[in-house]
C-alpha positions, 0 to 999 in steps of 0.5 A, a space after each residue: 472471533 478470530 478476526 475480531 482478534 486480529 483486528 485488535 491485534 493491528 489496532 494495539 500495534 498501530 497505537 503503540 507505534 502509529 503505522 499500519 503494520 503487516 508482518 509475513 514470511 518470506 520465500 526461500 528464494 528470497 533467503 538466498 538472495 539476502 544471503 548472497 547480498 549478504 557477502 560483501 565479496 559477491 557484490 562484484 557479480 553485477 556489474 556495471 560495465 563501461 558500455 552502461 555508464 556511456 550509454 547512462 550519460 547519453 541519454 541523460 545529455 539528450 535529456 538536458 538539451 530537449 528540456 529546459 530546467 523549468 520543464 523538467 522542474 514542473 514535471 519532477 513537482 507534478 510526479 510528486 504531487 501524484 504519489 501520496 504513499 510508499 510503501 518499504 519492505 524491511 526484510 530480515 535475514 531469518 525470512 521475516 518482511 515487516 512492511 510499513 507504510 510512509 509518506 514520499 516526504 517524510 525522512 528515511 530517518 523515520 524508518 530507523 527511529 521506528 525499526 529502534 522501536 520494533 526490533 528485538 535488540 534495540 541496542 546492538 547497531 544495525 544499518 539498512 541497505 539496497 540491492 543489487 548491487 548492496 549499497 547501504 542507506 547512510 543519509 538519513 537526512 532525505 526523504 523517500 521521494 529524493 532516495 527512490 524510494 517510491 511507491 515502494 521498495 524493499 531493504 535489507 537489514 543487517 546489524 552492524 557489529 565489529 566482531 565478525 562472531 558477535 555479527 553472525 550471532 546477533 544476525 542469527 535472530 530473532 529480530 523483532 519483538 513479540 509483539 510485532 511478531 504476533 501480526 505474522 500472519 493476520 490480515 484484516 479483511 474489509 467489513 462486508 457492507 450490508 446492502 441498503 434495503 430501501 422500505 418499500 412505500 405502499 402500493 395503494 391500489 386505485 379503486 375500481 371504476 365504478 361502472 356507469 349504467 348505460 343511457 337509454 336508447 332515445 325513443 322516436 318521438 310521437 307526434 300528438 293526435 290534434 297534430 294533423 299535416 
């Protein structure tokens, strides 16, 4: 019955919002990281140094001189053409992951328009972003192929309010509504499929041999009486 519910639970979601939703709890190792992505002053900790951006533009001259733009062209186009499926991890700054499941071409815009529909107050401003080092998503215009978002990736949510007191309000939760809420947890386990017993065709038994009686033994012929040598 319980999986029967949940079940049901997933389907009402996708309905509502047309993705395939899990929502789950993250561990405190990963609160510490959001919280120290959080502060805007510890960005400096990873740093790029000069030695990393010389050795960057290197490999990518010799990159260029090895292959012409076609070949690099052809090569972008068939990773692509591989990759059907990204997966985004959102995760919350109260240790909530809600996980949703994209196509590389549809738009990052798609993500917000659905994070507008899920999230507890969908009218206080809100921003996504990467780390590290923390970079906000601000273009929304591209797709999660372009933005390296693929096969899958994990963003950080915040809202965005000017007052430093209303933002750790507001970010002090919750964050999605109920009802999204009620999936922490569930998982939908594949139906076990029932072996196919084939019908067994009857065994039709061969009848006996009957058995032949056998031939008698020829006797020696005997010559007749008038018969004289």
């Amino acid at each position: 019955m319980e999986a029967e519910a949940a079940k049901a639970k997933f389907a009402a979601i996708k309905e509502k919002f047309g993705r395939d939703i899990r929502v789950f709890e993250t561990s405190g190792v990963s609160s510490s990281l959001t919280q120290v992505s959080n502060d805007d002053e510890r960005d400096d900790f990873y740093e790029f140094t000069a030695d990393d951006y010389y050795r960057l533009q290197a490999a990518k001259k010799a990159d260029k001189h090895l292959k012409t733009k076609k070949i690099r062209e052809a090569e972008v186009a068939a990773h692509r053409s591989r990759i059907t499926k990204t997966t985004i991890r959102v995760r919350f700054p109260d240790n909530h992951t809600l996980e949703v499941v994209f196509h590389p071409s549809e738009k990052i815009q798609s993500l917000f328009d659905l994070l507008s529909r899920m999230v507890a107050q969908p009218e206080v401003p809100f921003y996504l972003y990467t780390t590290p080092p923390k970079k906000q998503i601000k273009d929304m215009s591209q797709d999660f192929y372009s933005a390296g978002l693929i096969p899958g990736a994990i963003v950080y949510f915040s809202y965005d309010m000017p007052n430093q007191e209303d933002n750790e309000a507001v970010n002090s939760g919750p964050f999605l509504r109920e009802e999204v809420m009620s999936l922490k947890g569930l998982d939908v386990m594949p139906e076990p499929v029932e072996p196919i017993h084939a019908t067994p065709e009857p065994v039709t038994t061969a009848p006996p041999p009957v058995p032949q009686e056998p031939k008698a033994a020829g006797k020696k012929p005997v010559k007749p009486k008038w018969l004289k040598m």
